[in-house]
py3Dmol code that shows the C-alpha trace and the ligand (Angstrom):
import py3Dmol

protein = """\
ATOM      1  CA  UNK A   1     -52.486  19.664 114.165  1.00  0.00           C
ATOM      2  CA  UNK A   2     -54.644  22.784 113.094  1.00  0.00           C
ATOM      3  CA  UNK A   3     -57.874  22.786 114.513  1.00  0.00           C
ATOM      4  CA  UNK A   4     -60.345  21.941 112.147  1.00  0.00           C
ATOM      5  CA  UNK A   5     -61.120  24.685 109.837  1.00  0.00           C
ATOM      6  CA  UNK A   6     -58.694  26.741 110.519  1.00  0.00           C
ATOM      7  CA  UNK A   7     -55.430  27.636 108.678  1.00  0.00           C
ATOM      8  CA  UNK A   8     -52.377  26.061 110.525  1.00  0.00           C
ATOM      9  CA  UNK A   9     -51.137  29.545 111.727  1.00  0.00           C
ATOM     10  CA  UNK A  10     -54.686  30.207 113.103  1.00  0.00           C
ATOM     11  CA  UNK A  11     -54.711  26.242 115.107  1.00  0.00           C
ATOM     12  CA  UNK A  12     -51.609  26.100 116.198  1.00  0.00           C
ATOM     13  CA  UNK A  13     -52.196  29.481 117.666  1.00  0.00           C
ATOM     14  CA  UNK A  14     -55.186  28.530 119.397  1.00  0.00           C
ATOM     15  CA  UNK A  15     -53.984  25.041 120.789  1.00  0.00           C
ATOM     16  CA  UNK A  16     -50.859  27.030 122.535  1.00  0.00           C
ATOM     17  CA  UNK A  17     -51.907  29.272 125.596  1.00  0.00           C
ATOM     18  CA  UNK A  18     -48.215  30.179 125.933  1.00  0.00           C
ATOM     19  CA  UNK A  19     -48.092  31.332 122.344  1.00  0.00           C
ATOM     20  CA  UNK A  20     -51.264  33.763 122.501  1.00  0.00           C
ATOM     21  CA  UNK A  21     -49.532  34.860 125.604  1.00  0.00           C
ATOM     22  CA  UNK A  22     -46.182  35.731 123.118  1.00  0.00           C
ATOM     23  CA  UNK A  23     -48.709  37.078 120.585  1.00  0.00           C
ATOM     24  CA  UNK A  24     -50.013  39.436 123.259  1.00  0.00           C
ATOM     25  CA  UNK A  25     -47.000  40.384 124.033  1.00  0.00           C
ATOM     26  CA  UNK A  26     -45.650  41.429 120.128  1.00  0.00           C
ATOM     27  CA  UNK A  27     -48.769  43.298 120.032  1.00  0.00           C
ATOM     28  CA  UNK A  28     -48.486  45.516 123.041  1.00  0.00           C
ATOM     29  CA  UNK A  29     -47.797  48.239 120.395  1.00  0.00           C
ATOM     30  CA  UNK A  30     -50.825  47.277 118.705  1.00  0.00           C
ATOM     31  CA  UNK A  31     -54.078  47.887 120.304  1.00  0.00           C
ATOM     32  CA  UNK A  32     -56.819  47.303 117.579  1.00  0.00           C
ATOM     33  CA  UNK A  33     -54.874  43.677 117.123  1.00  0.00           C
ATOM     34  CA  UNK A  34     -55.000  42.734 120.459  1.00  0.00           C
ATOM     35  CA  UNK A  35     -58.822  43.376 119.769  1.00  0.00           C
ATOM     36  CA  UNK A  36     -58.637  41.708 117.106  1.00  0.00           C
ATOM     37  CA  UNK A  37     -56.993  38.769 118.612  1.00  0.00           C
ATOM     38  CA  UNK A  38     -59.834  38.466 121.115  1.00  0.00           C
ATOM     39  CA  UNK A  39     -63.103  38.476 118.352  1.00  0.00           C
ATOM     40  CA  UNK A  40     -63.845  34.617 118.481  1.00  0.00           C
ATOM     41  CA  UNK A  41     -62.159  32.032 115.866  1.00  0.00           C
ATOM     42  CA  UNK A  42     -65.063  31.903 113.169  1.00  0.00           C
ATOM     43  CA  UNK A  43     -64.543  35.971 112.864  1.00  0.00           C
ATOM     44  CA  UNK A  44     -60.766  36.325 113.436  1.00  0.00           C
ATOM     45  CA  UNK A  45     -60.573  33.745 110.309  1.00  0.00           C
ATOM     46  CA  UNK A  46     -62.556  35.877 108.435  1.00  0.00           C
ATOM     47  CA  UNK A  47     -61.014  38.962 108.967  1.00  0.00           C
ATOM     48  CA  UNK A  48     -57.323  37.561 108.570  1.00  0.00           C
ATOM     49  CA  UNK A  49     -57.972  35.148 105.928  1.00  0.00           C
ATOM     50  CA  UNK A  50     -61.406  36.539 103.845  1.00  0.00           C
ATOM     51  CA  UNK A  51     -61.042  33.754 101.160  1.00  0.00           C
ATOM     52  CA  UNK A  52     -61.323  31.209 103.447  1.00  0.00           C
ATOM     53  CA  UNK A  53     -65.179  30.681 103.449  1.00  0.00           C
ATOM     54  CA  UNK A  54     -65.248  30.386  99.785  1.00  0.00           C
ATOM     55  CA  UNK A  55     -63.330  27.050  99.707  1.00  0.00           C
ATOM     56  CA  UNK A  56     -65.445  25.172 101.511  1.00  0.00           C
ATOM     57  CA  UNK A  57     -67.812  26.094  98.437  1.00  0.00           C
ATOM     58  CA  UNK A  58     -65.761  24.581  95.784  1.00  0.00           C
ATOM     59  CA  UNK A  59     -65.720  21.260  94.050  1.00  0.00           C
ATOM     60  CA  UNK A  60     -63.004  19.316  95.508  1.00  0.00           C
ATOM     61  CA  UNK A  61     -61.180  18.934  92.197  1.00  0.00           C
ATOM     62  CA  UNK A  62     -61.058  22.691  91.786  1.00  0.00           C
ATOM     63  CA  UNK A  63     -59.541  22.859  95.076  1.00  0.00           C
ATOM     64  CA  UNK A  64     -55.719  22.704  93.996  1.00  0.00           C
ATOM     65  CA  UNK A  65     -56.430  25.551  92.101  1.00  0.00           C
ATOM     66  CA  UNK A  66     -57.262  27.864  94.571  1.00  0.00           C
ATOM     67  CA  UNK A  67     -53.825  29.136  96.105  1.00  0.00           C
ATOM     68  CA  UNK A  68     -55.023  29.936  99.679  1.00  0.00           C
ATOM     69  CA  UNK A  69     -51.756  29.104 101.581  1.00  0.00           C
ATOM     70  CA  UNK A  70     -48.936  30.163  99.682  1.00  0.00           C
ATOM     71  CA  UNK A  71     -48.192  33.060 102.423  1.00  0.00           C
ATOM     72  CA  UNK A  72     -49.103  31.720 105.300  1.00  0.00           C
ATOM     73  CA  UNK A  73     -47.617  33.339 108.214  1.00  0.00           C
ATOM     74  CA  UNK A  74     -48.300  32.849 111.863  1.00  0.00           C
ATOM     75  CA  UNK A  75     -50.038  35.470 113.986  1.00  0.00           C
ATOM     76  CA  UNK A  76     -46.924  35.926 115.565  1.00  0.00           C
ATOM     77  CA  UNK A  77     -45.360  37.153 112.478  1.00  0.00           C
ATOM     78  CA  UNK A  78     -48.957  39.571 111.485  1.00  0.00           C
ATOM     79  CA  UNK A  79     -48.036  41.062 115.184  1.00  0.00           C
ATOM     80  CA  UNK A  80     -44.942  41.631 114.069  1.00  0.00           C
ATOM     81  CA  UNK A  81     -46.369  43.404 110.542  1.00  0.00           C
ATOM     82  CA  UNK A  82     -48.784  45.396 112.546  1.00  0.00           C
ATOM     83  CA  UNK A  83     -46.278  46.911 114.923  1.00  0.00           C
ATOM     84  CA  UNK A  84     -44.833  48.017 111.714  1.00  0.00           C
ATOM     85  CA  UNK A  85     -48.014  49.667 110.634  1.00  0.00           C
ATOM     86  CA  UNK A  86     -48.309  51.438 113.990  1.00  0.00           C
ATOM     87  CA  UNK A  87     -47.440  54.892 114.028  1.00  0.00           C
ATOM     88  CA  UNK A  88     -45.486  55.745 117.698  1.00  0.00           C
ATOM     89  CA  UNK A  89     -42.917  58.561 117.854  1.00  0.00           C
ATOM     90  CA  UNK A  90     -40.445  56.292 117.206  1.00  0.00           C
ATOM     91  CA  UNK A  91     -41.790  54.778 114.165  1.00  0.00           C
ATOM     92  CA  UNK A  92     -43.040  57.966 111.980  1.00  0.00           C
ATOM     93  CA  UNK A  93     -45.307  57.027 109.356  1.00  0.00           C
ATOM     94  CA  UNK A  94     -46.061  59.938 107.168  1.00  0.00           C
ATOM     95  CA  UNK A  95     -46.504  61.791 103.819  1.00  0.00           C
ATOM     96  CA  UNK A  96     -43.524  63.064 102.117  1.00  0.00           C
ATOM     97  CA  UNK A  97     -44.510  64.195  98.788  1.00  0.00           C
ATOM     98  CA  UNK A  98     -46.004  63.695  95.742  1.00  0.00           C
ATOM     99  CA  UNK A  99     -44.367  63.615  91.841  1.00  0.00           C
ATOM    100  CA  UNK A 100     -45.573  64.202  88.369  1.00  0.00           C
ATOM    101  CA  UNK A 101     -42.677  62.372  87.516  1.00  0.00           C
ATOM    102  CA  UNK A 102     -39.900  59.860  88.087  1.00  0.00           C
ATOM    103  CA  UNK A 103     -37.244  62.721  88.323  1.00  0.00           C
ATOM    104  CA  UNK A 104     -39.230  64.837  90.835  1.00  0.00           C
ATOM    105  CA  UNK A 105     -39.621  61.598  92.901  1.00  0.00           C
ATOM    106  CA  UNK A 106     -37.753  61.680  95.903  1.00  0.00           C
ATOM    107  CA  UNK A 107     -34.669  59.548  96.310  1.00  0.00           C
ATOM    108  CA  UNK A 108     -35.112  56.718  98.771  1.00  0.00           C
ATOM    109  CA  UNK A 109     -32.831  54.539 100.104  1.00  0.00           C
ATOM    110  CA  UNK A 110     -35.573  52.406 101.489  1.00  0.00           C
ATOM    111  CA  UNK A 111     -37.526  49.357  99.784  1.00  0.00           C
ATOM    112  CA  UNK A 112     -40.751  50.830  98.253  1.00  0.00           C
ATOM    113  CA  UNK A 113     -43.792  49.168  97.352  1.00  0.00           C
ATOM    114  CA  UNK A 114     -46.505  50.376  95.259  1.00  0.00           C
ATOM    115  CA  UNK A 115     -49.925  50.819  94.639  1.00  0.00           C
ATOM    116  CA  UNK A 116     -52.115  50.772  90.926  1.00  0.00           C
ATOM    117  CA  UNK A 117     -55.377  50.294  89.641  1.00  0.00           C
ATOM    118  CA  UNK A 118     -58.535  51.488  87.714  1.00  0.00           C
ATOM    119  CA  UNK A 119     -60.088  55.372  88.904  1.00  0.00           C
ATOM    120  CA  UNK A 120     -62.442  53.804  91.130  1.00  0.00           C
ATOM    121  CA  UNK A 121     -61.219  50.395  92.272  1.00  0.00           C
ATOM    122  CA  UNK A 122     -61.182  50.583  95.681  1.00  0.00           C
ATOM    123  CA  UNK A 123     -57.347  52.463  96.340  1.00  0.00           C
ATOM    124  CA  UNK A 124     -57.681  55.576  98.567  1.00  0.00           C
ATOM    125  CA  UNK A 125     -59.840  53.211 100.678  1.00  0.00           C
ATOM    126  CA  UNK A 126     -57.097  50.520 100.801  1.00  0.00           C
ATOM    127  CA  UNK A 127     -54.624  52.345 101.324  1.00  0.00           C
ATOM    128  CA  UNK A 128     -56.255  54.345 104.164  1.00  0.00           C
ATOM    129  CA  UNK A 129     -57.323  51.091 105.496  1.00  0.00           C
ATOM    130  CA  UNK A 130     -53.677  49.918 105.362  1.00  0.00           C
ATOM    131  CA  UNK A 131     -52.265  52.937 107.226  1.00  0.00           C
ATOM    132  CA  UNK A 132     -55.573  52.595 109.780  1.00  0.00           C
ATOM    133  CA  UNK A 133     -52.794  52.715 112.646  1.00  0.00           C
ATOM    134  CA  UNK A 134     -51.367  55.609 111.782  1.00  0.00           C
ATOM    135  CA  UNK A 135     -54.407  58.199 111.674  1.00  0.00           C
ATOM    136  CA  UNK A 136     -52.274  61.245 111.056  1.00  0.00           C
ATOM    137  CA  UNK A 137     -51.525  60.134 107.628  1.00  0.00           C
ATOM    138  CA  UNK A 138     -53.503  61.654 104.979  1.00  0.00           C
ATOM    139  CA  UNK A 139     -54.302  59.704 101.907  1.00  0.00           C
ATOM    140  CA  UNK A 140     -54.804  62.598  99.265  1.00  0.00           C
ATOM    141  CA  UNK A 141     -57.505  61.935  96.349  1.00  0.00           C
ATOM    142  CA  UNK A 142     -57.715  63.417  93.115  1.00  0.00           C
ATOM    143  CA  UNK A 143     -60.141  62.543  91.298  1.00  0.00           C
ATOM    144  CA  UNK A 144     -61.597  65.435  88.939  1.00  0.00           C
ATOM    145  CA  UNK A 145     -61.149  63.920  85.139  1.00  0.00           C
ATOM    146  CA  UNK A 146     -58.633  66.057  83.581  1.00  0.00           C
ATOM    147  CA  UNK A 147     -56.386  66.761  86.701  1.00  0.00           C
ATOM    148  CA  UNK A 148     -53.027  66.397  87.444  1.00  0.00           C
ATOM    149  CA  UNK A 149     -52.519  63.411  88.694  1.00  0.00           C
ATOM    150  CA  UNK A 150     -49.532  62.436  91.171  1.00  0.00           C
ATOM    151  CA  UNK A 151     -47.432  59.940  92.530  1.00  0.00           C
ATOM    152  CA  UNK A 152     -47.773  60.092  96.614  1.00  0.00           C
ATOM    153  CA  UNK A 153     -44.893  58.661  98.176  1.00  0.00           C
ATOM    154  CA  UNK A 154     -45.608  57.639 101.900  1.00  0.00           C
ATOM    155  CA  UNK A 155     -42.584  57.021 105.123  1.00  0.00           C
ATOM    156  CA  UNK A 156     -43.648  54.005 106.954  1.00  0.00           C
ATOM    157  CA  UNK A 157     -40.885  54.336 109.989  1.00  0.00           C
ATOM    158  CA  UNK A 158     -37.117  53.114 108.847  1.00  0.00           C
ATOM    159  CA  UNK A 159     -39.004  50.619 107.309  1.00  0.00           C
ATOM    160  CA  UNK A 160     -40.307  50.997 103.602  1.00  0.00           C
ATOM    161  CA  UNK A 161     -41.488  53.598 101.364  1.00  0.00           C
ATOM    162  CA  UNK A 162     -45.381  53.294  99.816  1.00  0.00           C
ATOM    163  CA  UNK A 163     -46.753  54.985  96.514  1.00  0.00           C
ATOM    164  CA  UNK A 164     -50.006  55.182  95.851  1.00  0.00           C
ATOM    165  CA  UNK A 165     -50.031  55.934  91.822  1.00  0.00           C
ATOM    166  CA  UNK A 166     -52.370  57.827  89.936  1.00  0.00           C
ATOM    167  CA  UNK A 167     -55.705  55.709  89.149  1.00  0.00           C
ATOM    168  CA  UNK A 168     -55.564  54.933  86.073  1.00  0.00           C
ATOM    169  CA  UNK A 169     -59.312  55.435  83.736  1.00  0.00           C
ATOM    170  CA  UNK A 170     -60.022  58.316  81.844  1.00  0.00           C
ATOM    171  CA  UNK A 171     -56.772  59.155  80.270  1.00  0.00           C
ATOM    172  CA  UNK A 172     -55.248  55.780  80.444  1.00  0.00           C
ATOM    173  CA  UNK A 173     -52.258  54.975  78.930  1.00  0.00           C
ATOM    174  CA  UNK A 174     -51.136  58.542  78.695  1.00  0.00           C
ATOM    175  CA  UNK A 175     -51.033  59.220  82.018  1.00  0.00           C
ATOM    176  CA  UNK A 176     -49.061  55.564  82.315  1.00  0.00           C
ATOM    177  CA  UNK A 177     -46.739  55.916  79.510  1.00  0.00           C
ATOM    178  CA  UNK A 178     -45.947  59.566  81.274  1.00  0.00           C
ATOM    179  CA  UNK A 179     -45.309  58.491  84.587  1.00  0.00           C
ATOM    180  CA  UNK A 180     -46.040  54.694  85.565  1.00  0.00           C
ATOM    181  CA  UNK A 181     -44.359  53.594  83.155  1.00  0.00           C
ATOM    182  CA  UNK A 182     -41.238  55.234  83.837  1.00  0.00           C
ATOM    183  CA  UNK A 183     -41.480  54.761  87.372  1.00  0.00           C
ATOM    184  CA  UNK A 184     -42.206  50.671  87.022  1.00  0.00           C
ATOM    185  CA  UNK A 185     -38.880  50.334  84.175  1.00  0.00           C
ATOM    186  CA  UNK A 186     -36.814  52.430  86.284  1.00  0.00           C
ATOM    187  CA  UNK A 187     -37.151  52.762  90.090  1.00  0.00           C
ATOM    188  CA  UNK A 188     -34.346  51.052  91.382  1.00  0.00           C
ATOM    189  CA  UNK A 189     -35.665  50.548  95.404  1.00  0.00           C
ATOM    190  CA  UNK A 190     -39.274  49.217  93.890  1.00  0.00           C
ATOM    191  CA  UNK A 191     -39.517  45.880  95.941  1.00  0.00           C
ATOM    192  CA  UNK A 192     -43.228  44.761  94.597  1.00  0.00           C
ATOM    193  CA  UNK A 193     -46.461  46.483  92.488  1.00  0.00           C
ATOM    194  CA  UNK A 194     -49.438  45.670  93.885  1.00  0.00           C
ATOM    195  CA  UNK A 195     -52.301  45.370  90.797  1.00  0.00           C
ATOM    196  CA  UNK A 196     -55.741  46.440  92.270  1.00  0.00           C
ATOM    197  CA  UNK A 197     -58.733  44.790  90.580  1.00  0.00           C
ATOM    198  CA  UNK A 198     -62.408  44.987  91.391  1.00  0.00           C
ATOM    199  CA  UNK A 199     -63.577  41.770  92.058  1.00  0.00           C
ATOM    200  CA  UNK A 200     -67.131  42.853  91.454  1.00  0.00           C
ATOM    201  CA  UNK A 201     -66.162  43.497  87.163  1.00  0.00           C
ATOM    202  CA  UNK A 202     -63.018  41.034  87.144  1.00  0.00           C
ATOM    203  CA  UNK A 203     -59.944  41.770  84.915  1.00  0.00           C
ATOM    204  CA  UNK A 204     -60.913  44.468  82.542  1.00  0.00           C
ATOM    205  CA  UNK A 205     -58.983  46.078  79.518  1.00  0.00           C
ATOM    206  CA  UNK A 206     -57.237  48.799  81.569  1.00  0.00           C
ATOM    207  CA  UNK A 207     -55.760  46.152  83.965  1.00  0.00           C
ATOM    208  CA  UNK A 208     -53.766  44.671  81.401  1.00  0.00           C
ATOM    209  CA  UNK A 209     -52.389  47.455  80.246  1.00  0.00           C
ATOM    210  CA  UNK A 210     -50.852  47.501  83.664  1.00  0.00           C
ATOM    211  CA  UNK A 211     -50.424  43.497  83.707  1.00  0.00           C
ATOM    212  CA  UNK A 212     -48.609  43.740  80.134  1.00  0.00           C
ATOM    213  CA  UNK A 213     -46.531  46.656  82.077  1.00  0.00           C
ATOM    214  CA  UNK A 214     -45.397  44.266  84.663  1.00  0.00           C
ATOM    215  CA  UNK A 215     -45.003  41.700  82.319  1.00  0.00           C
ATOM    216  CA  UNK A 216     -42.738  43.666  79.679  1.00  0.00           C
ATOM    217  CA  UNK A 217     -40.363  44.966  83.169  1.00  0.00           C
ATOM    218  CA  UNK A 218     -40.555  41.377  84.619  1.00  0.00           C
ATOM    219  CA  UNK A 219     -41.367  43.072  87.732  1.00  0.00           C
ATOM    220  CA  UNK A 220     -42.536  41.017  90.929  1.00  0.00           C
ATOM    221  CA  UNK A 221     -45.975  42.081  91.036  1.00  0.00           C
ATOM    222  CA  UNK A 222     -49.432  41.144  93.370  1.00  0.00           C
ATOM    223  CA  UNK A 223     -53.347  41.277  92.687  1.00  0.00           C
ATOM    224  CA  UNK A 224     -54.909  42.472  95.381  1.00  0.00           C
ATOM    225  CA  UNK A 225     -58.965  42.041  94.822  1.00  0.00           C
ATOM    226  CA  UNK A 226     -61.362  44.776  96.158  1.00  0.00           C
ATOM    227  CA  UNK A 227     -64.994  44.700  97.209  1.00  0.00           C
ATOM    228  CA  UNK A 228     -65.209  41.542  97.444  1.00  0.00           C
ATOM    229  CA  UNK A 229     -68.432  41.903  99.429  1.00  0.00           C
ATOM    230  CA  UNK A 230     -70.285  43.382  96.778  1.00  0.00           C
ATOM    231  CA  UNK A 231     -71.029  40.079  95.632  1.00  0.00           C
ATOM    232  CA  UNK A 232     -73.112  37.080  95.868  1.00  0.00           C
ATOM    233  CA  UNK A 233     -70.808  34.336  96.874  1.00  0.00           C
ATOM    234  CA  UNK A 234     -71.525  32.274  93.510  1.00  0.00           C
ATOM    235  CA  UNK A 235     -70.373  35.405  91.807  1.00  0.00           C
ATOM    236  CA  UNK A 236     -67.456  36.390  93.562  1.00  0.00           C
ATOM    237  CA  UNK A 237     -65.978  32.347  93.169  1.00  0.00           C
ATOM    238  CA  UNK A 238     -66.654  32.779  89.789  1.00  0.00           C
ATOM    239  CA  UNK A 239     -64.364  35.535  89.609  1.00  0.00           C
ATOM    240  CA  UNK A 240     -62.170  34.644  91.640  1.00  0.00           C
ATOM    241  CA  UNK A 241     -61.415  30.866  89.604  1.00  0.00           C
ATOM    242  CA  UNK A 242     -61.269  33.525  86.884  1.00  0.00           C
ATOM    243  CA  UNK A 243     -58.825  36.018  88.211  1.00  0.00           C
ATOM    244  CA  UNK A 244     -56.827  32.470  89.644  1.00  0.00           C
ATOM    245  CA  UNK A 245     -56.509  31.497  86.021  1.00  0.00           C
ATOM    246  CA  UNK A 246     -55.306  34.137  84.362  1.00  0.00           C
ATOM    247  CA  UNK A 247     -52.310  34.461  87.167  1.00  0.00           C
ATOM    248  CA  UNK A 248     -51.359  31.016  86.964  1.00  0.00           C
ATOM    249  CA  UNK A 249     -51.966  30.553  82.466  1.00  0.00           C
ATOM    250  CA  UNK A 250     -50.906  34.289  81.671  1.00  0.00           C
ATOM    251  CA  UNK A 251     -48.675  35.830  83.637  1.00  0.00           C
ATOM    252  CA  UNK A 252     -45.113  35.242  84.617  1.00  0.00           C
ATOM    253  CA  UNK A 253     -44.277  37.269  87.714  1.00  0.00           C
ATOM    254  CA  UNK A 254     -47.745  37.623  89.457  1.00  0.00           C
ATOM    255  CA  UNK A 255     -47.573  36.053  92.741  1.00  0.00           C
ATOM    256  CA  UNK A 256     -49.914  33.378  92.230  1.00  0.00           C
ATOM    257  CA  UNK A 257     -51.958  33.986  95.761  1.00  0.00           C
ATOM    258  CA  UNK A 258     -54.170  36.351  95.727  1.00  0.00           C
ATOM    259  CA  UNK A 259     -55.255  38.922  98.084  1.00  0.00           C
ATOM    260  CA  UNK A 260     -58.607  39.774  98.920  1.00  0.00           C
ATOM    261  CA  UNK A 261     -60.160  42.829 100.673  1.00  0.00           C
ATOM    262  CA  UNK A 262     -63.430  44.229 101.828  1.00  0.00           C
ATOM    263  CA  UNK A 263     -65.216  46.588 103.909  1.00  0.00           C
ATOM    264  CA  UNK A 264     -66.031  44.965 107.654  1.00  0.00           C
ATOM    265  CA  UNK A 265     -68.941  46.385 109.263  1.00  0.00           C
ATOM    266  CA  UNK A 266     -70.411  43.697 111.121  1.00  0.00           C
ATOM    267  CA  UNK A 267     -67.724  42.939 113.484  1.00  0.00           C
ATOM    268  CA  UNK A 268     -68.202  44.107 117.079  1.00  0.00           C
ATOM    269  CA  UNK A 269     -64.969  45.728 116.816  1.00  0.00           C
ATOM    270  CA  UNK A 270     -64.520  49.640 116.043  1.00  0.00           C
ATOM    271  CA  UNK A 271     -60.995  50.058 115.558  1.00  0.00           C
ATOM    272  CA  UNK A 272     -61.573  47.131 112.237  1.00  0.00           C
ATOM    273  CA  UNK A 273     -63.222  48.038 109.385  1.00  0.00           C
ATOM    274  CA  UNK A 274     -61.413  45.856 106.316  1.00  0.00           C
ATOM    275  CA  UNK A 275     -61.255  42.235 105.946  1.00  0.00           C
ATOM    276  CA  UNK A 276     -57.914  40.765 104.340  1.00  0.00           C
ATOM    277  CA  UNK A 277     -55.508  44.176 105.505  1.00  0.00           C
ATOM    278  CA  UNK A 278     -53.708  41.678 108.048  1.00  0.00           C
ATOM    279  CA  UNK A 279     -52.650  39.534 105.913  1.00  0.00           C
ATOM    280  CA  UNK A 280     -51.758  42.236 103.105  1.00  0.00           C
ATOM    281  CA  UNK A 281     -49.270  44.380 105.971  1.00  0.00           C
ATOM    282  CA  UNK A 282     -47.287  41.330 106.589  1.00  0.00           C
ATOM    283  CA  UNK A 283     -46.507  40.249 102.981  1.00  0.00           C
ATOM    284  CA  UNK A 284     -45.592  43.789 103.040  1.00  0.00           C
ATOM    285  CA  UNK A 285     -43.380  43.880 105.712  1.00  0.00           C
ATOM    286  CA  UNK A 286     -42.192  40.762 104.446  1.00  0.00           C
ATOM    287  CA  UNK A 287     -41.224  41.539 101.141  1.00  0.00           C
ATOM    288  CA  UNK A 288     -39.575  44.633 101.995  1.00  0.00           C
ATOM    289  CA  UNK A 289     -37.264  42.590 104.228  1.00  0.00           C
ATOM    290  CA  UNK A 290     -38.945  44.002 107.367  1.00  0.00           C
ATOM    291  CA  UNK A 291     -39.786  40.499 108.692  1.00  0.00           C
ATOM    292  CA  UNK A 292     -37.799  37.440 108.312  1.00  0.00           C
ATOM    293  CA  UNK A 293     -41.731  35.169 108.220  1.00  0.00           C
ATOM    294  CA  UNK A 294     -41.536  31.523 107.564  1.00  0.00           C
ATOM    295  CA  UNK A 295     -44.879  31.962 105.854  1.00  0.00           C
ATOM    296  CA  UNK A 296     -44.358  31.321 102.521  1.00  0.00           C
ATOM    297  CA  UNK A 297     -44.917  27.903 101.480  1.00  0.00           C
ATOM    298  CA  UNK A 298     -42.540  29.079  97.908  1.00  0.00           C
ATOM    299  CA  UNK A 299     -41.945  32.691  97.006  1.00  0.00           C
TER     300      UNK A 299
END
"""
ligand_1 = """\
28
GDP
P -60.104 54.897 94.098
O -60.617 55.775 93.026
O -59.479 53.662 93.513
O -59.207 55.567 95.077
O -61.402 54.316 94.873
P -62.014 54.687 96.291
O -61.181 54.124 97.413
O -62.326 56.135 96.363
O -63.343 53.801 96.226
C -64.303 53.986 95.200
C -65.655 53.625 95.754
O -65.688 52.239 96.117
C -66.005 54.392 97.016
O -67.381 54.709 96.981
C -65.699 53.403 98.142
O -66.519 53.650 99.262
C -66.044 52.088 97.486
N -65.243 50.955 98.029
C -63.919 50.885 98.169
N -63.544 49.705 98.703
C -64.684 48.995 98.909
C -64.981 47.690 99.453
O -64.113 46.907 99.843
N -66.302 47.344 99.504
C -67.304 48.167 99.073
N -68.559 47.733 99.153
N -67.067 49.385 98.558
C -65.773 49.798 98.473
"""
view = py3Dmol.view(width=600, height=400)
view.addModel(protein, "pdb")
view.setStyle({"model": 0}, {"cartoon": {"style": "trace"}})
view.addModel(ligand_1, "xyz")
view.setStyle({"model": 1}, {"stick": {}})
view.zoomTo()
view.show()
């Protein structure tokens, strides 16, 4: 039985000495997780699983609503992710070029993933946060209104592709119908979309044009929720039960969990700096085939 409090990955983890030992082990490729691994429970919960304070605020009939456990993968199976995420000379992680458009992309045989949201949401930070392992990469940011905007396509080893798209704000939808669009309708290898929104502001106009793009493709898509420590915790469960709703009432292919991130600076631990990014790598490496998890509870 999971210790109490914790998610059953984290307590079954902790009960079984010979399982941190395995842990360890999958890690040994992994420095900042073996750190991470040794912060004590209370922390490591709230780094891995960020949400996970807020329940114990809600009402317990509002409880079912709050999809916490839906991926729900052992810490084992993060290792695993995080070895992915670690760049070694056998496993390059790199840039390999950017694209105005779908024909300029380059042709992949790999699964891809990628990256949208709002000018401003919170993306360059993710995704340098995501690729924390692999400090040679360089997450490019344009941000001057007016110019040319470009799909970055990213190596992660043999593994998976990543593409961080153009932030979408001031020119929004021509910029989308251009070159989002196109790329969501037609890229073959595109495994899952992951829908940045600002937790601080909620679901604003310009995120449904990229919902309703999702929608329209019946793509597979994710909302991954930003800042979330820009908030008062009242706040933030506000718009979170918010955000919850209008997966689970309005949308058809948004994975209903969803996936919160933040800044970290109060950990005494100075290779971790973002709450929620273990969690995201492994339903990354997990949807692009890269793990074979148990964690999901129903995809
Ligand atoms: P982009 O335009 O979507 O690429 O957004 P950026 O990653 O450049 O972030 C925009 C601003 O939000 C920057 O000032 C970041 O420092 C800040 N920011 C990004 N993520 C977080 C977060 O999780 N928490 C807080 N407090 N600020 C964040």
């Amino acid at each position: 039985m999971a210790a109490p409090g914790l998610r059953p990955g984290l307590g079954r983890l902790f009960e079984m000495p010979a399982a941190l030992g395995r842990v360890r082990r999958a890690y040994s490729t992994s420095q900042a997780f073996a750190e991470v691994l040794r912060l004590p429970k209370k922390q490591l919960t709230k780094l891995v699983f960020p949400l996970q304070e807020l329940e114990r605020h809600l009402v317990p009939d509002s409880k079912h609503e709050f999809h916490l456990k839906i991926f729900d993968p052992s810490l084992e199976d993060i290792a695993r992710a995080e070895s992915i995420f670690t760049a070694t000379a056998q496993n390059r992680i790199e840039y390999l070029s950017s694209a105005e458009r779908l024909d300029h992309a380059p042709a992949l045989p790999r699964p891809e993933v990628c990256f949208i949201g709002r000018s401003n949401v919170g993306k360059s930070s993710l995704i340098k946060a995501l690729f924390s392992l692999a400090p040679d990469v360089e997450v490019r940011v344009s941000k001057k209104p007016g110019h040319t905007k470009k799909m970055n396509f990213f190596k992660v080893g043999k593994y998976f592709t990543l593409v961080d798209m153009p932030g979408y704000g001031y020119r929004a939808p021509e910029d989308f119908v251009d070159m989002v669009e196109t790329y969501l309708k037609e890229r073959k290898n595109l495994m899952r979309t992951f829908l940045l929104v600002d937790s601080v502001v909620g679901i604003q106009k310009t995120d449904n044009i990229a919902v309703e793009m999702c929608e329209e493709f019946a793509l597979p898509y994710v909302m991954v929720l930003t800042k979330i420590d820009k908030s008062s915790k009242g706040h933030l469960l506000k718009q979170v039960l918010q955000i919850q709703k209008f997966v689970d009432t309005k949308t058809q292919g948004c994975f209903p969990q969803l996936f919160p991130v933040r800044f970290l600076l109060d950990l005494p631990c100075s290779a971790v700096t973002y709450s929620g990014i273990h969690l995201l790598r492994c339903f990354i490496a997990d949807i692009t085939g890269n793990l074979k998890t148990h964690g999901f509870q129903f995809s």
